[in-house]
N, C-alpha and C positions, 0 to 999 in steps of 0.2 A: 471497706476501702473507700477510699475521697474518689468523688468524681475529679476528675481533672481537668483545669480549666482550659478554654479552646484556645490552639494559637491565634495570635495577631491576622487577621486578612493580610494574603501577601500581593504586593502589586505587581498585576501581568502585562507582559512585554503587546507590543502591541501584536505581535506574530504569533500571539493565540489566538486572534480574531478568527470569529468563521462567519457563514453565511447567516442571512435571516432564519435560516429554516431550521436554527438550532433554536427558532424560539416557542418551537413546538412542547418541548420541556415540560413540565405540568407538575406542580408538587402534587400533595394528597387534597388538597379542598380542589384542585383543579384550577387555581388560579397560575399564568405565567410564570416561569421563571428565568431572568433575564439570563445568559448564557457567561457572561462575564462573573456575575454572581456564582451558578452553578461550578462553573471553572474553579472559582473562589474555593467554594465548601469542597471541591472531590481532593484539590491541593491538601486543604486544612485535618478533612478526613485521611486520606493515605499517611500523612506528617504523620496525625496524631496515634493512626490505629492499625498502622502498616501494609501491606497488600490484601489488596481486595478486591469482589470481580466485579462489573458493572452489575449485577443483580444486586449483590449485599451495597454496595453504592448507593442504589435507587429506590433499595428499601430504606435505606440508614436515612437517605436524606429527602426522602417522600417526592422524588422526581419520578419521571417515567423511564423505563430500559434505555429508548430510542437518543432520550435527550443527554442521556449518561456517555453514551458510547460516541455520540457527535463530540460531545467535550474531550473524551477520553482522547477520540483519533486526531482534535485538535492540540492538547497539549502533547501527543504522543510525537509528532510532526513538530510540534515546537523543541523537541528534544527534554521537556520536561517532565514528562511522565514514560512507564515502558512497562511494559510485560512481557510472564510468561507463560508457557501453555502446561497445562497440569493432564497429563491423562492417568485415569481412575480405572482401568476396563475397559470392559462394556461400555458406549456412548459416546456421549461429544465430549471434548476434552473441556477443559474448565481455562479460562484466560483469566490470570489475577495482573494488575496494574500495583506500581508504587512509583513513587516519584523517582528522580534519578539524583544525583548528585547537583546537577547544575541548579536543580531547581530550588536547592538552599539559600539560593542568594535573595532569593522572592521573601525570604521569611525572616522576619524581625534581626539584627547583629547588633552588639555593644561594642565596635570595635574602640571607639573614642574610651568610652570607660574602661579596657584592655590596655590602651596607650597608657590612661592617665595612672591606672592603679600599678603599671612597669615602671612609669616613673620615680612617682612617691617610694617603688620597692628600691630603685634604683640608689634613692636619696638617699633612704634609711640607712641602707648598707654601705655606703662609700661617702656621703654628702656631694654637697657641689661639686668638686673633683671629678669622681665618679662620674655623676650625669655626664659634665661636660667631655669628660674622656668619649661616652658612649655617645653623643652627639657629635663627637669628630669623626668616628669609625664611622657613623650613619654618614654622615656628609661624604666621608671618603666614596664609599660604596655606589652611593646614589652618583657622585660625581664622576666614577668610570663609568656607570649605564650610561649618564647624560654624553659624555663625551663620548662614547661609541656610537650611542648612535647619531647623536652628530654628523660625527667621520664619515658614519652609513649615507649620510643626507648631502652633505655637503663638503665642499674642501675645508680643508684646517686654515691656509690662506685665504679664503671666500672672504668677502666684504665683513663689515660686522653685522650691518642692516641682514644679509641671507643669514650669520648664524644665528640672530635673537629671532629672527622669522622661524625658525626651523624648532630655537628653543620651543617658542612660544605655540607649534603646534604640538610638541612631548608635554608641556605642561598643559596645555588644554585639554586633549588625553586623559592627563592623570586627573581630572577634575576642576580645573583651577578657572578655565573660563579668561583662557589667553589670548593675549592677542599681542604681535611686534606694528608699534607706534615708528614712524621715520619724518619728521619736522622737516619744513621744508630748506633749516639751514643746516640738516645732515646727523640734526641730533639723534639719538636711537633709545627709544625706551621699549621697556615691556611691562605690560599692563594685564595685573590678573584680578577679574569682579567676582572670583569664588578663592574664600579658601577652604582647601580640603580637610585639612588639619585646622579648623578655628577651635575650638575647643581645649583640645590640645594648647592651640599658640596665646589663648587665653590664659592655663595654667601657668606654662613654660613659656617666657617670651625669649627663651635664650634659643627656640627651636625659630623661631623667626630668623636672628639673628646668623645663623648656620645659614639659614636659604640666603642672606646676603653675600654673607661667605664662600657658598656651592657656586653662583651665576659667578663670582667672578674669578674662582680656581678655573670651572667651567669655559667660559667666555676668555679669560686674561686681561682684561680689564678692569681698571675701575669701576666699582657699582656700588650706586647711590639710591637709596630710598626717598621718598617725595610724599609720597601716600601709602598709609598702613591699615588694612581691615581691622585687626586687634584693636585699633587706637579710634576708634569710630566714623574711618573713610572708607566712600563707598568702592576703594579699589586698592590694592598693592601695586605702586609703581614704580619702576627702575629706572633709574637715568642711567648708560651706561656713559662712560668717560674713557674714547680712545686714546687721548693723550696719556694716560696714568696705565701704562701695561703692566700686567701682573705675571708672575710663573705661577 
């Protein structure tokens, strides 16, 4: 049988930090091993070779008992790793660790390639049509969350400046790197310097198109683009247009 190749290093939150004295640690030549690192490999090992106790840990990865068990009760308390207790008889019971569910998100995802290969399947089977049907029902959907929580935040009445403010922390949230712009002759934009879906809106620029769409089913307004990520600006920007109301 094929050795199996290791996962990806997964990147940890910074609330698996622990003290210095987790730098006590010591592989087999006895040199350091920084704590972040170790944290690194006890992840990578449980992922790859499922529950196991701080001994087979320390043997497996040439660390000391002491230095295992600081990581362990670090990530344990981070909610990323967890065990349970094994009793055998006779003796001290046996404590095995494995990761938890949450701690999935630390390790490598394709969701972009997921999106794009739903598309292409989308294409195949219905052509443009299709997609574009499946792009209204997403718009739809996302467009009651948006407006619920809205409601949750502010009045339906409220200025327009409070609800693109309010947008623009939902969308910052969801990655986008938002922020509500107000000019000092009352004009209202929102401006996003990440997009979450670039990839995606690189394929399909008709998924851009829909977010113009969403802001201003959303909003009821006119809304106007100015600067596009896709198209090589450094930001997606809205100009919203109170005069021009929409249902």
């Amino acid at each position: 049988m094929s050795e199996r190749p290791p996962l990806a290093q997964p990147e940890l939150p910074e609330t698996v930090a622990v003290s210095a004295s987790a730098m006590a640690a010591t592989n087999g030549a006895g040199s350091p091993v920084s704590p972040s690192s170790l944290r690194r490999a006890i992840l990578v090992n449980l992922r790859q070779r499922g529950p196991m106790s701080p001994d087979g840990l320390a043997t497996h990865l040439g660390a000391s008992r002491t230095g295992v068990l600081q990581q362990l009760h670090a990530l344990e308390q981070a909610g990323l790793v967890a065990h349970q207790v094994e009793r055998h008889g006779v003796g001290r019971p046996r404590h095995r660790y494995d990761v938890t569910p949450e701690a999935q998100e630390l390790f490598p995802a394709d969701y972009d390639g997921l999106a794009l290969g739903l598309i292409d399947a989308i294409s195949v089977v219905g052509g443009d049509a299709l997609l574009d049907e499946v792009l209204a029902a997403r718009r739809q959907q996302l467009g009651f969350r948006l407006r619920e929580r809205l409601d949750e935040r502010v009045a339906r009445d409220a200025p327009l400046a409070d609800r693109v403010r309010e947008l623009a922390v939902i969308q910052d949230a969801a990655g986008y790197l938002a922020e509500a712009i107000v000019d000092s002759d009352g004009t209202v934009r929102l401006r996003e310097h990440n997009c979450a879906i670039y990839d995606v809106a690189l394929d399909v620029p008709s998924c851009c198109t829909a977010e113009v769409a969403l802001f201003t089913e959303v909003l009821g307004v006119e809304v106007v683009r100015e600067s596009h990520i896709a198209k090589g600006d450094r930001s997606c920007t809205y100009r919203m247009e109170p005069g021009q109301p929409r249902t």
